[in-house]
LUMLUM-379085 format. One record per residue: residue number from 1; residue in one letter; x, y negated, z of N, C-alpha, C, CB in turn. Coordinates in steps of 0.001 Angstrom, whole numbers, plus 500000, padded with zeros to 6 digits. Glycine has a CB too. Example, Ala and Ser with C-alpha at 12.3 -4.5 7.8 and 13.67 -1.06 7.14 Angstrom:
# LUMLUM-379085
<1, a, <513190, 505690, 507800>, <512300, 504500, 507800>, <513200, 503300, 507800>, <511308, 504473, 509046>> <2, s, <512850, 502250, 507080>, <513670, 501060, 507140>, <512900, 499970, 507870>, <514084, 500598, 505725>> 
***
This chain:
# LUMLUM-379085
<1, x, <514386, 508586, 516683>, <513130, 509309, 516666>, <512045, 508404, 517245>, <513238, 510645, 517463>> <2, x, <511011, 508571, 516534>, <509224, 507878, 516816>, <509080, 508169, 518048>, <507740, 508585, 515949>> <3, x, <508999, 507475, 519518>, <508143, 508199, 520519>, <506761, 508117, 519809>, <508153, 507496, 522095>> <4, x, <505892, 509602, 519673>, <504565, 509462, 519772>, <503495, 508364, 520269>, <504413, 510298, 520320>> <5, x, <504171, 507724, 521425>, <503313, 506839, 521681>, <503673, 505450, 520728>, <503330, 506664, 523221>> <6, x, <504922, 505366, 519921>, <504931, 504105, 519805>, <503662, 504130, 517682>, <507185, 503472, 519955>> <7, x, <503797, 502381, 517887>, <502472, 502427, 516499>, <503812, 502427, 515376>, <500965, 500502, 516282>> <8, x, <503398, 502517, 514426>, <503821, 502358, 513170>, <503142, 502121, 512386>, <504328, 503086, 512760>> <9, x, <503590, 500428, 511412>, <502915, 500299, 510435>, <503229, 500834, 509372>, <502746, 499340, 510268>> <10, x, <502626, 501371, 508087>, <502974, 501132, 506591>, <502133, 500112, 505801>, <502848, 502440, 505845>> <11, x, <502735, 499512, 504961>, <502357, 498709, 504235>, <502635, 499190, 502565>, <502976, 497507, 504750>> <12, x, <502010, 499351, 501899>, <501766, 499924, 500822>, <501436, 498725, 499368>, <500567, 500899, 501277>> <13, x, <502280, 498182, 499245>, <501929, 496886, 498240>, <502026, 497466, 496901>, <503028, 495505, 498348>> <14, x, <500935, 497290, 496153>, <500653, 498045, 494609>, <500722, 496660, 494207>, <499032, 499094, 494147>> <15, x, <501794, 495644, 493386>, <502387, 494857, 492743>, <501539, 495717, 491035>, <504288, 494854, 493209>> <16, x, <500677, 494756, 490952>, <500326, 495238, 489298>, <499126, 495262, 489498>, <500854, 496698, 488583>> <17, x, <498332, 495951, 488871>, <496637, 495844, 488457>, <496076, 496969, 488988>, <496216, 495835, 486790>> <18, x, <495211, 496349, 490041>, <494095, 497519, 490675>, <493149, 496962, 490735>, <494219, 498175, 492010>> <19, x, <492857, 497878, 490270>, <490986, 498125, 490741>, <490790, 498977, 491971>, <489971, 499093, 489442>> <20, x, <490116, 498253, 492289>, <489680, 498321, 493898>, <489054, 499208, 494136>, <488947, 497353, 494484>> <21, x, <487496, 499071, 493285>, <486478, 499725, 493273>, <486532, 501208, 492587>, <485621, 498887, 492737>> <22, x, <487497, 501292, 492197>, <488132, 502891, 491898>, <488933, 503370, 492600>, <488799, 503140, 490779>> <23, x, <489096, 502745, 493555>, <490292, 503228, 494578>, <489417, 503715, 496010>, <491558, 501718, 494971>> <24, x, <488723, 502829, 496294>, <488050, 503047, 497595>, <486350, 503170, 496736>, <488384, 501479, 498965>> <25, x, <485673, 503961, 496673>, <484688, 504261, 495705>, <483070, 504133, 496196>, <485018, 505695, 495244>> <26, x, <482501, 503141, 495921>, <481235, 502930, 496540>, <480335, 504370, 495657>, <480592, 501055, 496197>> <27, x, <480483, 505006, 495950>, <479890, 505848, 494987>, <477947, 506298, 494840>, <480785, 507123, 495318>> <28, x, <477586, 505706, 496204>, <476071, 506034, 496285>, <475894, 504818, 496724>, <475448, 507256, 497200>> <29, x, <476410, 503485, 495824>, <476045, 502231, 495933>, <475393, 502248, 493968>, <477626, 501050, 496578>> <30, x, <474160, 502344, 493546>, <473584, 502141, 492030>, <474047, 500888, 491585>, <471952, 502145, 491886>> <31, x, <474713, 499862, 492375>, <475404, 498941, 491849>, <476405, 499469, 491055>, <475845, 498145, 492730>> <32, x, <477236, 499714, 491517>, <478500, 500501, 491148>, <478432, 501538, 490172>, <479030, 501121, 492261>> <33, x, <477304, 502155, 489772>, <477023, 503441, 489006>, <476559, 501979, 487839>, <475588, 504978, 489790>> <34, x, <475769, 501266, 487664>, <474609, 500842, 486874>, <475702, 499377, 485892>, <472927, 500225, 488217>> <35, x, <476473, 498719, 487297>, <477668, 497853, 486517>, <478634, 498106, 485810>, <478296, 497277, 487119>> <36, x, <479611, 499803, 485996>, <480511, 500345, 485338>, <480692, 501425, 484704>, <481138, 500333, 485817>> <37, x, <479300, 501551, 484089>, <479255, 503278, 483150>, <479948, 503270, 482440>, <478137, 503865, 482304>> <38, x, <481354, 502434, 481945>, <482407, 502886, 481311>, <483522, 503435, 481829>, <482741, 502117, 480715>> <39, x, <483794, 502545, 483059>, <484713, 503309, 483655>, <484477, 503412, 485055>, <485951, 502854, 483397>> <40, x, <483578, 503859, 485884>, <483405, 504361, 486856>, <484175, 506157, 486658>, <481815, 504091, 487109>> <41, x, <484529, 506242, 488101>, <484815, 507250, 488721>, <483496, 507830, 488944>, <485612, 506995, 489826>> <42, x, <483764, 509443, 488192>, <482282, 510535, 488187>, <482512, 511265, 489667>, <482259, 512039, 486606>> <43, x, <481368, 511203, 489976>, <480674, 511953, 491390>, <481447, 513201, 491617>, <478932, 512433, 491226>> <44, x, <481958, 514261, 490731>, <482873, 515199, 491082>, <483873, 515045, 491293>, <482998, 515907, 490540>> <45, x, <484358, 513819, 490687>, <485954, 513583, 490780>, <486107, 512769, 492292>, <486613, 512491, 489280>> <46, x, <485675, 512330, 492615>, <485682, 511605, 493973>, <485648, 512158, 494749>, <484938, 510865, 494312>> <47, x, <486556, 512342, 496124>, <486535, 512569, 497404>, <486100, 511507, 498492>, <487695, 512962, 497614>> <48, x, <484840, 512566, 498863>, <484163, 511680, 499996>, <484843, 511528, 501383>, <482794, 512256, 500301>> <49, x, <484651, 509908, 501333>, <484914, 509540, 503118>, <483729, 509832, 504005>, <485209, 507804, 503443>> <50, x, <482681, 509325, 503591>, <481194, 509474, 503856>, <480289, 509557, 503133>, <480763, 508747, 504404>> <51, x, <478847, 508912, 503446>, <478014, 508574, 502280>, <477777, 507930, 501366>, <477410, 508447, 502379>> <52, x, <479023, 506998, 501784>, <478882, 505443, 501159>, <479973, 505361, 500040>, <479195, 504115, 502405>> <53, x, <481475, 505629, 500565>, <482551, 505702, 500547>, <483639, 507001, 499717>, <482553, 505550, 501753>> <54, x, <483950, 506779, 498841>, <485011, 507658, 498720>, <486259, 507228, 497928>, <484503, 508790, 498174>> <55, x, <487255, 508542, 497604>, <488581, 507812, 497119>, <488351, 508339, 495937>, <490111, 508090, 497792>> <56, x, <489644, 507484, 495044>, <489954, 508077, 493998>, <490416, 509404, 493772>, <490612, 507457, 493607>> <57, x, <490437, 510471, 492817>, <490901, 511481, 492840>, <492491, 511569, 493029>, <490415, 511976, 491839>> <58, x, <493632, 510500, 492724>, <494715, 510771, 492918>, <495170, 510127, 494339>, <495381, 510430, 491781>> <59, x, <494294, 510229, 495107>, <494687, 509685, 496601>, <494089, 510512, 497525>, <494222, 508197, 496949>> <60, x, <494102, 512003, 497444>, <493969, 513081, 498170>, <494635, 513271, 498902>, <493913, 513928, 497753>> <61, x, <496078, 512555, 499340>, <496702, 512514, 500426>, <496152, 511638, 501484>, <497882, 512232, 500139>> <62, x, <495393, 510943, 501154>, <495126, 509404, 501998>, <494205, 510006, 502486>, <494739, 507827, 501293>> <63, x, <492964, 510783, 502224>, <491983, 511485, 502757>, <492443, 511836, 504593>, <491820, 512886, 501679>> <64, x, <493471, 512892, 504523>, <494367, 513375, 505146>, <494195, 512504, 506684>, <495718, 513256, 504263>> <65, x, <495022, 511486, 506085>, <495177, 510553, 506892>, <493982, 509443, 507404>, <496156, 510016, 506323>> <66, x, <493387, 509853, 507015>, <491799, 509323, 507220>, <490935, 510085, 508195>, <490971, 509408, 505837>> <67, x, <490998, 511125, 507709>, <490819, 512550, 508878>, <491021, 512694, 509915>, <491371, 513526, 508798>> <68, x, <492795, 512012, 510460>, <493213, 512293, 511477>, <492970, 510905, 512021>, <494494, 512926, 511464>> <69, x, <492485, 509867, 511626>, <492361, 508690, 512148>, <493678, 507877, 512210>, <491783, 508865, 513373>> <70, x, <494462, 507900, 511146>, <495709, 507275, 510868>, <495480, 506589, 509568>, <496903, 508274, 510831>> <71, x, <494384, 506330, 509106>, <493926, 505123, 507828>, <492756, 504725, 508678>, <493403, 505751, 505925>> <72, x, <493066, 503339, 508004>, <491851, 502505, 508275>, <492021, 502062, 506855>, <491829, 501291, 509593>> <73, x, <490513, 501614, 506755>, <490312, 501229, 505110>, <489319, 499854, 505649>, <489295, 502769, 503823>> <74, x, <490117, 498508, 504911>, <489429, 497407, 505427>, <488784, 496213, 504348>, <490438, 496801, 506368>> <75, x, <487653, 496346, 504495>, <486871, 495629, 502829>, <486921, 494410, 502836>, <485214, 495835, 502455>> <76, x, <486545, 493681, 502169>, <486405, 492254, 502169>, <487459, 491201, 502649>, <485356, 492051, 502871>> <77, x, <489049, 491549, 502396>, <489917, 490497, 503176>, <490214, 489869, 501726>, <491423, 491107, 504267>> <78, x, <490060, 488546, 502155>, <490264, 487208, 501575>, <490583, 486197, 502311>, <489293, 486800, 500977>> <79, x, <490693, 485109, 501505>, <490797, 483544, 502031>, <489785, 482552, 501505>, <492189, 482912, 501631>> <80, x, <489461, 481723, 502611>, <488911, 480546, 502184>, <488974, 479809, 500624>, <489451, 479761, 503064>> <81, x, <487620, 478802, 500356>, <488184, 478558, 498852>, <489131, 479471, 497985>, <488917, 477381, 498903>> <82, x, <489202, 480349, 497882>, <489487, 481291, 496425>, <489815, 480230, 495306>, <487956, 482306, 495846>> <83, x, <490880, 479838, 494477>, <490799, 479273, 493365>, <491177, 479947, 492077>, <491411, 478281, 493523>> <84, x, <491122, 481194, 492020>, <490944, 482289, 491190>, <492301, 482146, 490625>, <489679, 482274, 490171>> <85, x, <493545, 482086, 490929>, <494854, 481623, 490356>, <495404, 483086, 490628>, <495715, 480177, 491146>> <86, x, <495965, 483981, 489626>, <496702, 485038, 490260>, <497869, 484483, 491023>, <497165, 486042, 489250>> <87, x, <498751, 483640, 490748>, <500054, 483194, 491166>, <499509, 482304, 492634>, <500924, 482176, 489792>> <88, x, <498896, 481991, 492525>, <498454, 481130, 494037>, <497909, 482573, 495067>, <496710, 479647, 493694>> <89, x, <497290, 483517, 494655>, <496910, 484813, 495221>, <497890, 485528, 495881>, <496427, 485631, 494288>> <90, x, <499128, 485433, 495150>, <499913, 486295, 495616>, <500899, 485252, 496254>, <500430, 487325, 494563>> <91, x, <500882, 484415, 496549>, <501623, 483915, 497235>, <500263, 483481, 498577>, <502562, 482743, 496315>> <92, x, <499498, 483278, 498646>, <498206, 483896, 500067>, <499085, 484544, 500635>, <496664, 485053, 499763>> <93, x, <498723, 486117, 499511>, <499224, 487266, 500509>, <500076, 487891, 500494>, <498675, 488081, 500696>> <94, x, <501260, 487073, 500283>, <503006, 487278, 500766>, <503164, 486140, 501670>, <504341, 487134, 499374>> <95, x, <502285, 485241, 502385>, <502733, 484077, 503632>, <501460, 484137, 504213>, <503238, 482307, 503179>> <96, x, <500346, 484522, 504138>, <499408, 484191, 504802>, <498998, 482760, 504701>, <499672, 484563, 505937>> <97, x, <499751, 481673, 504185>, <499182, 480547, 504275>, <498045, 479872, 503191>, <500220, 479854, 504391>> <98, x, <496638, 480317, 503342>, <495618, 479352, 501943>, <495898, 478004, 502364>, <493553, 479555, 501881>> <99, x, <496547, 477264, 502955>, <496578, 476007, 502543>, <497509, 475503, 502331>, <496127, 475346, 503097>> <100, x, <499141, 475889, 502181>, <499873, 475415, 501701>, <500783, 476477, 500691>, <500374, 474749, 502679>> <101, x, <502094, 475840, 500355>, <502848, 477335, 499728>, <503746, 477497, 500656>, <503658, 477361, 498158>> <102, x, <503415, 478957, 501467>, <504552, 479296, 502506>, <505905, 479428, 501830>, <504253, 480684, 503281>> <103, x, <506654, 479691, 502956>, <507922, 479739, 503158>, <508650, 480725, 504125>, <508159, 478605, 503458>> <104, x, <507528, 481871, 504734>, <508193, 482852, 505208>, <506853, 484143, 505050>, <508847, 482402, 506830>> <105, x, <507253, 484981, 504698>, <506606, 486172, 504462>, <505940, 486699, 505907>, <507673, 487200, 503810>> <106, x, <504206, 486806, 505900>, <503877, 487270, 507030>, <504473, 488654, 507670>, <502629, 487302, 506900>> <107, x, <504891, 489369, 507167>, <505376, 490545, 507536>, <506842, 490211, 508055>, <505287, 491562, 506366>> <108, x, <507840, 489553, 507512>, <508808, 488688, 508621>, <508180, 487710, 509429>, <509921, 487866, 507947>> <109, x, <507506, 487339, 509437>, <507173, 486657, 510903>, <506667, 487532, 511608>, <506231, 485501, 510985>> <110, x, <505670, 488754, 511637>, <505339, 489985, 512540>, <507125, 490309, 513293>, <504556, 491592, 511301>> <111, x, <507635, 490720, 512157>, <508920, 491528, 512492>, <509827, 490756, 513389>, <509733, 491910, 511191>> <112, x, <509770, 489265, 513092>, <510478, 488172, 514148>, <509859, 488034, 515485>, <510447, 486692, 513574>> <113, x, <508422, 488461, 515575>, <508023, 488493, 517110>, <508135, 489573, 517544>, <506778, 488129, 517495>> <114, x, <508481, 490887, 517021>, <508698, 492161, 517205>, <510185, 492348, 517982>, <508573, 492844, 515810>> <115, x, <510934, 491590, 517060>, <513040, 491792, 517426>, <513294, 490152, 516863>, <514382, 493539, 515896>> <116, x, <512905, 489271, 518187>, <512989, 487914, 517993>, <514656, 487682, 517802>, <512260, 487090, 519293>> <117, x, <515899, 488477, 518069>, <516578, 488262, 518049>, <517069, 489292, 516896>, <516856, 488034, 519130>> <118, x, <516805, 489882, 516300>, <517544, 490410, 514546>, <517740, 491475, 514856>, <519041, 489801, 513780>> <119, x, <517985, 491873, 516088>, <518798, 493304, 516759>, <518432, 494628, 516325>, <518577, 493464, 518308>> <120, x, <517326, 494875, 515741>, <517331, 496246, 514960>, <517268, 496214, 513681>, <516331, 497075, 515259>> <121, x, <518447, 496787, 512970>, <518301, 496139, 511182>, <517102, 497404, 510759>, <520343, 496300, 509835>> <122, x, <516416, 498408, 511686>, <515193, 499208, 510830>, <514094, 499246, 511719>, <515527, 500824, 510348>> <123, x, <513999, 497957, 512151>, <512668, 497862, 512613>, <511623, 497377, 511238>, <512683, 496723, 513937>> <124, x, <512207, 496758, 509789>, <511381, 496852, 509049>, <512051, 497852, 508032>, <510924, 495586, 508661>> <125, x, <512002, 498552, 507141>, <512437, 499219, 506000>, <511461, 499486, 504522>, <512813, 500478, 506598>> <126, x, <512039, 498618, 503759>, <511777, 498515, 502656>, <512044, 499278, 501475>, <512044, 497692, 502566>> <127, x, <510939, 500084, 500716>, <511700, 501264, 499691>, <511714, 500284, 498470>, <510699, 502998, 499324>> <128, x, <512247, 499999, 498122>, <512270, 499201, 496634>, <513593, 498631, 496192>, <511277, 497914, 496635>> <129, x, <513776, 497946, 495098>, <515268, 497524, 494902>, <515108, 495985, 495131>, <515970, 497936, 493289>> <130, x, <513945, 495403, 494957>, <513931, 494310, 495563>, <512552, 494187, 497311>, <513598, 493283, 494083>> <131, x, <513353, 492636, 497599>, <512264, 492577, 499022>, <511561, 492073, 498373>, <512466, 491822, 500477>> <132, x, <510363, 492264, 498837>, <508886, 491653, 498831>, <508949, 490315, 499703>, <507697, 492781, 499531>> <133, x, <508275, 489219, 499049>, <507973, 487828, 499604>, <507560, 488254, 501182>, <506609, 486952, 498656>> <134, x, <506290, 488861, 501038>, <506109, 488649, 502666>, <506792, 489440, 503670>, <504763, 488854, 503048>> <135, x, <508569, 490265, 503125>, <509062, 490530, 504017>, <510255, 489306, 504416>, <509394, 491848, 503773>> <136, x, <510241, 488479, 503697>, <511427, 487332, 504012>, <510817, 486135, 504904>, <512055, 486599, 502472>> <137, x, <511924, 486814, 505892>, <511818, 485085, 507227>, <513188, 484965, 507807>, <510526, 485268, 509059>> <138, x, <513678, 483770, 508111>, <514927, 483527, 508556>, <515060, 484430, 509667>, <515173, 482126, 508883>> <139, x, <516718, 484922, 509649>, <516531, 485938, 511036>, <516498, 487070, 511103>, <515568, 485885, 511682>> <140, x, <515555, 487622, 510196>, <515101, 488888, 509866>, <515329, 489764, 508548>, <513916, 488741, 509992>> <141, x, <516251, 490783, 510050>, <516801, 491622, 508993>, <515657, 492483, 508220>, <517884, 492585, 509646>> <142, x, <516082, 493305, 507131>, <514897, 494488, 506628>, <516106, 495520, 505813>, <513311, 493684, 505238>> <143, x, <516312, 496249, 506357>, <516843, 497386, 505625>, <516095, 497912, 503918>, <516643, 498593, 506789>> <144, x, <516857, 497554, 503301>, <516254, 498163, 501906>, <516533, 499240, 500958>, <516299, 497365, 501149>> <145, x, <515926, 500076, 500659>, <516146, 501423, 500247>, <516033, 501293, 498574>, <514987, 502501, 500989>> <146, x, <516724, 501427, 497654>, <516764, 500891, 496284>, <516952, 502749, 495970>, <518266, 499438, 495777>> <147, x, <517638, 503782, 496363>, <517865, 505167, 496126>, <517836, 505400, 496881>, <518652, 505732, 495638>> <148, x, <516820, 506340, 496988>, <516429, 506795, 498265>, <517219, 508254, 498365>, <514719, 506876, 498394>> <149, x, <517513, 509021, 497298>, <518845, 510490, 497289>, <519910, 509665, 498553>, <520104, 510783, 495049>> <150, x, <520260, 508637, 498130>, <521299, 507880, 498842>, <521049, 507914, 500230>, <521399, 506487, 498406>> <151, x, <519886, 507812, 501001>, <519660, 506736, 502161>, <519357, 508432, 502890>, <518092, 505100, 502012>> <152, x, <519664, 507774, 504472>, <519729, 508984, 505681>, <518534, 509173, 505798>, <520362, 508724, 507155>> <153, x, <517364, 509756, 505217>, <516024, 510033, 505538>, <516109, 511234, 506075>, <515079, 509978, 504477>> <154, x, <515018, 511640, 506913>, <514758, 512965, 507053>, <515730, 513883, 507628>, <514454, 513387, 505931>> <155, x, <516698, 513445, 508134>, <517724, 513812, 508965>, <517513, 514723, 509967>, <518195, 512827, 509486>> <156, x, <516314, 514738, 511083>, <516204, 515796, 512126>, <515817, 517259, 511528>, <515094, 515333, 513187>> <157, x, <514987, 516939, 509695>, <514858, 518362, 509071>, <515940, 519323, 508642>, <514195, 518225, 507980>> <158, x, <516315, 520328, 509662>, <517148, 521144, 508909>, <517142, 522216, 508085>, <517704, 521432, 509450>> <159, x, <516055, 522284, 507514>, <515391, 523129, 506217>, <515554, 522460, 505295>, <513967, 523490, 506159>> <160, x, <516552, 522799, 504166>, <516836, 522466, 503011>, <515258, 522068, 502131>, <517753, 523699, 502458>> <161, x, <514720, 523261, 502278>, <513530, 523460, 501357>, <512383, 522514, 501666>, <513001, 524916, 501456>> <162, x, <512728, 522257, 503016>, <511734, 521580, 503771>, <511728, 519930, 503180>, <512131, 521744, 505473>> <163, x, <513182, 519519, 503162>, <513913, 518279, 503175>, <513613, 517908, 502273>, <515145, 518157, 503295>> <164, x, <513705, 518626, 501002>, <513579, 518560, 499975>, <512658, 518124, 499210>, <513772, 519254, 499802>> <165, x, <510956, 518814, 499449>, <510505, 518564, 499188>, <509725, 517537, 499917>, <510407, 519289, 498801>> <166, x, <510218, 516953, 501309>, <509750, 515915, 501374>, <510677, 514335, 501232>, <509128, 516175, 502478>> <167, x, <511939, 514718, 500214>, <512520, 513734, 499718>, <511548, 513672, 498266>, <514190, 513981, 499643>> <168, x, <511459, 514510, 497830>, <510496, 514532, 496265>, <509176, 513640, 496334>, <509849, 516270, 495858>> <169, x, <508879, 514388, 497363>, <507010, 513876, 497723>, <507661, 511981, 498575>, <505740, 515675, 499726>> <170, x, <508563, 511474, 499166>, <509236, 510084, 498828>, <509232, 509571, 497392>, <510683, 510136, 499207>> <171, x, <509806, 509917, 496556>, <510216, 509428, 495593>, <509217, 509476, 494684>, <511275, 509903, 495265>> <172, x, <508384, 510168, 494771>, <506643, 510072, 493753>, <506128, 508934, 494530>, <505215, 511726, 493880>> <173, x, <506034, 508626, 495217>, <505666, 507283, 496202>, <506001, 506441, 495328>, <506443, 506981, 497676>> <174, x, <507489, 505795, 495544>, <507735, 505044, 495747>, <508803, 504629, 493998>, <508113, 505219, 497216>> <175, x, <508310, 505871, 493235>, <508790, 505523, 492107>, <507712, 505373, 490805>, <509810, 506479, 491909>> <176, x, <508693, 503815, 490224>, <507513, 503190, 489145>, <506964, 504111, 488006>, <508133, 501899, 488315>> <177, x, <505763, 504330, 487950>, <505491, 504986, 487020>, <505650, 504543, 485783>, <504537, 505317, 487171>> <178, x, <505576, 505603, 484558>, <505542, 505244, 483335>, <503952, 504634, 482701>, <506080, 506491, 482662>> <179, x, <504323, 504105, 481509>, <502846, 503535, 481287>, <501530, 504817, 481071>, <502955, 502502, 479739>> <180, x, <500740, 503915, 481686>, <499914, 505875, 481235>, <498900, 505432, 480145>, <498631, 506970, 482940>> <181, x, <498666, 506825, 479191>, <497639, 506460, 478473>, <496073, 506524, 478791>, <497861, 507063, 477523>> <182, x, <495331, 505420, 478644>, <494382, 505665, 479078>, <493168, 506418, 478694>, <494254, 504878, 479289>> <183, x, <492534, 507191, 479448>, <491616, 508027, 478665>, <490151, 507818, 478818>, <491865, 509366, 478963>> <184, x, <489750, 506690, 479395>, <488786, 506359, 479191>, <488489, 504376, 478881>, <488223, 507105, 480298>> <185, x, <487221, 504186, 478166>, <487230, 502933, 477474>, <486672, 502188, 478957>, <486154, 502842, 475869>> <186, x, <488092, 501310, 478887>, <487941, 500227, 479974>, <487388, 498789, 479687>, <489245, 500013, 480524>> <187, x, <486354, 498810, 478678>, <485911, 497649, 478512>, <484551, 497102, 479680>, <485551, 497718, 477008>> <188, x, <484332, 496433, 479741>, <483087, 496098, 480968>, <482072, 496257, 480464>, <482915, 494730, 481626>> <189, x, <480907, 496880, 480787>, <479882, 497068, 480157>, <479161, 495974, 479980>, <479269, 497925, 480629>> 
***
């Protein structure tokens, strides 16, 4: 069990194509209205953070957590010289290193100064069938969850109904969606 006082990170890696600017929504920025009248997110559909700020409509949970001061939403992280390479990008930000090609995933090196000696195999836990680059560093274990029906989650809930549906509301997480069709024209104006 969590002591309350202790932190917990999540890390949430969307592997695939986002748009940013539909996700976290400048919405009373006329930039943003005047550059993407094809596919901007409409003023009703958006949930406001503030005046500036809002989410996409299918991230009404994140609100939540925004509310209670358990999201932080952080703009502008990059690296030096940018050389516009997707494959050089994602290897940035699976090592942290812009100047060379790492060799250990920043999130195992966090986790190695965390349990310098390996000793808790769920101090990191991974839902996926494979690890993510920036969870691999010598040393460091990461528990990985490939079926999650399978894995001891949620164990102190002894409400079936309860359990249940927060094994479901897991597995919409953390399971790949199908292709969706799109319903509006995503060309750039």
């Amino acid at each position: 069990m969590i002591n309350s006082k202790e932190k917990v990170l999540v890390t949430i890696q969307l592997s695939g194509g986002n748009d940013y600017l539909n996700c976290i929504v400048p919405w009373e920025n006329p930039i943003y209205r005047d550059s993407r009248k094809n596919i901007k997110i409409n003023d009703e559909e958006i949930i406001p953070l503030d005046n500036k700020l809002g989410l996409n409509p299918g991230m009404g949970i994140m609100k939540k957590f925004y509310d209670e001061g358990n999201l932080a939403i952080i703009h502008g992280v990059g690296y030096p010289t940018p050389n516009r390479s997707h494959f050089r990008s994602m290897d940035i930000w699976h090592t942290a290193e812009p100047n060379k090609v790492g060799s250990k995933g920043w999130l195992g090196q966090a986790i190695k100064d965390l349990d310098p000696d390996g000793e808790n195999v769920v101090t990191a836990v991974n839902f996926s069938e494979y690890l993510p680059r920036a969870l691999v560093a010598p040393g460091v274990p990461v528990t990985s969850v490939g079926d999650i029906d399978n894995y001891g989650l949620f164990t102190s809930i002894e409400d079936d109904n309860k359990k249940t549906k927060a094994l479901e509301t897991f597995k919409r997480f953390y399971t790949p969606q199908k292709p969706l069709k799109l319903s509006r024209d995503f060309t750039h104006p």
